[in-house]
C-alpha positions in Angstrom: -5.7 -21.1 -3.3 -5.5 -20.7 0.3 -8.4 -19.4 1.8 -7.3 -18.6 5.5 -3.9 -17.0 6.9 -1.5 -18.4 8.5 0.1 -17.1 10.8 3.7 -17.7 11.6 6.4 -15.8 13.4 8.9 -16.0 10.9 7.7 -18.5 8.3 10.8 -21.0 9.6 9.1 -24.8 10.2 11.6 -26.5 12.3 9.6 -28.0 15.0 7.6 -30.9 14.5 3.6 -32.0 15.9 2.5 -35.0 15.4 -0.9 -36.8 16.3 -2.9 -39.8 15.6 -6.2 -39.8 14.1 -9.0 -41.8 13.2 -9.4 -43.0 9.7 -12.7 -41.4 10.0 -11.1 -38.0 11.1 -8.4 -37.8 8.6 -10.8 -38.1 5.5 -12.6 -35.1 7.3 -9.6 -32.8 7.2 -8.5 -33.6 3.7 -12.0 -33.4 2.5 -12.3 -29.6 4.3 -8.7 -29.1 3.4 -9.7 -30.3 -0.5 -12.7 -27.8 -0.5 -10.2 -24.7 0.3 -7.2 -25.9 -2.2 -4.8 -26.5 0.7 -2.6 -29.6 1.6 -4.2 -31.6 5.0 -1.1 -30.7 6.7 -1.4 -26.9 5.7 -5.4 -26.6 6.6 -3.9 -28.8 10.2 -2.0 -26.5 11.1 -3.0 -22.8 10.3 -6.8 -24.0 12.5 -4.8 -25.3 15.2 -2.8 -22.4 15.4 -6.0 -20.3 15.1 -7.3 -22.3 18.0 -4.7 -22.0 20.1 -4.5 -18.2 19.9 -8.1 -18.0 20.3 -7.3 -20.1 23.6 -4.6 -18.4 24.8 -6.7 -15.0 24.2 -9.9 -16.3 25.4 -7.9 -18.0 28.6 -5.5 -15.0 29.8 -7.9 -12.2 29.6 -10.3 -11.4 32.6 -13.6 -10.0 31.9 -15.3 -8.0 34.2 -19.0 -6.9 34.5 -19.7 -3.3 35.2 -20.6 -4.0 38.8 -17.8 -6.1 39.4 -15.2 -3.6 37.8 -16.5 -1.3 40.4 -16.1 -3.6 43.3 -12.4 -4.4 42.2 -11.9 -0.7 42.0 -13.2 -0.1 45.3 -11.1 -2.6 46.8 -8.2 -0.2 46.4 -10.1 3.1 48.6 -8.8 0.7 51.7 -5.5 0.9 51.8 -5.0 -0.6 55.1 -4.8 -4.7 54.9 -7.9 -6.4 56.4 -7.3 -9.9 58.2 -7.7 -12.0 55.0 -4.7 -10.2 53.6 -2.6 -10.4 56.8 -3.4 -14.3 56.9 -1.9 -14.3 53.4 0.9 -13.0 54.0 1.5 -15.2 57.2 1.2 -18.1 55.1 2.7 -16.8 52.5 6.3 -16.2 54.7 5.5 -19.7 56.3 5.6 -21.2 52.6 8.8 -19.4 51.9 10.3 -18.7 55.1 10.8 -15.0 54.8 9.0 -12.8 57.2 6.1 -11.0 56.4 5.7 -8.4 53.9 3.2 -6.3 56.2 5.0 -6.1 59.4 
């Protein structure tokens, strides 16, 4: 019975991930794979792909506090750019050789 869901796209396996282990790692996969009634390979690769999303989740979303949120927000009452933001775009047009986007 398998215990967990995997999640695939569209359920087609036609890439391939392979990876070495440790004797001592292997018997732990197949021994947590055993206790849910899964193949190795299938318990392998539905908690990497957990992991990964979790990553990718975890990784591409920013998380403000309250206070911060504010200041971000507050950043935008200014429109006028202060002399950080005209020394980024300088060196941003030196970096790509286009004039800059303030002027």
């Amino acid at each position: 019975m398998l215990a967990f869901t995997i999640h695939d796209d569209d359920g087609r396996r036609t890439e391939r991930l392979e990876q070495r282990l440790s004797p001592r790692a292997k018997e732990a996969i197949e021994r947590a794979a055993a206790l849910q009634g899964v193949t190795a390979s299938e318990f392998a690769r539905s908690h990497t792909l957990q992991a990964a999303q979790e990553t990718i989740g975890r990784m591409e979303v920013t998380r403000l506090t309250a206070e911060d949120r504010d200041a971000f927000l507050r950043a935008f009452d200014d429109e006028r750019p202060n002399d950080a933001l005209i020394d980024i775009f300088e060196l941003h047009a030196q970096a790509t050789g286009r004039a800059p986007e303030h002027a």
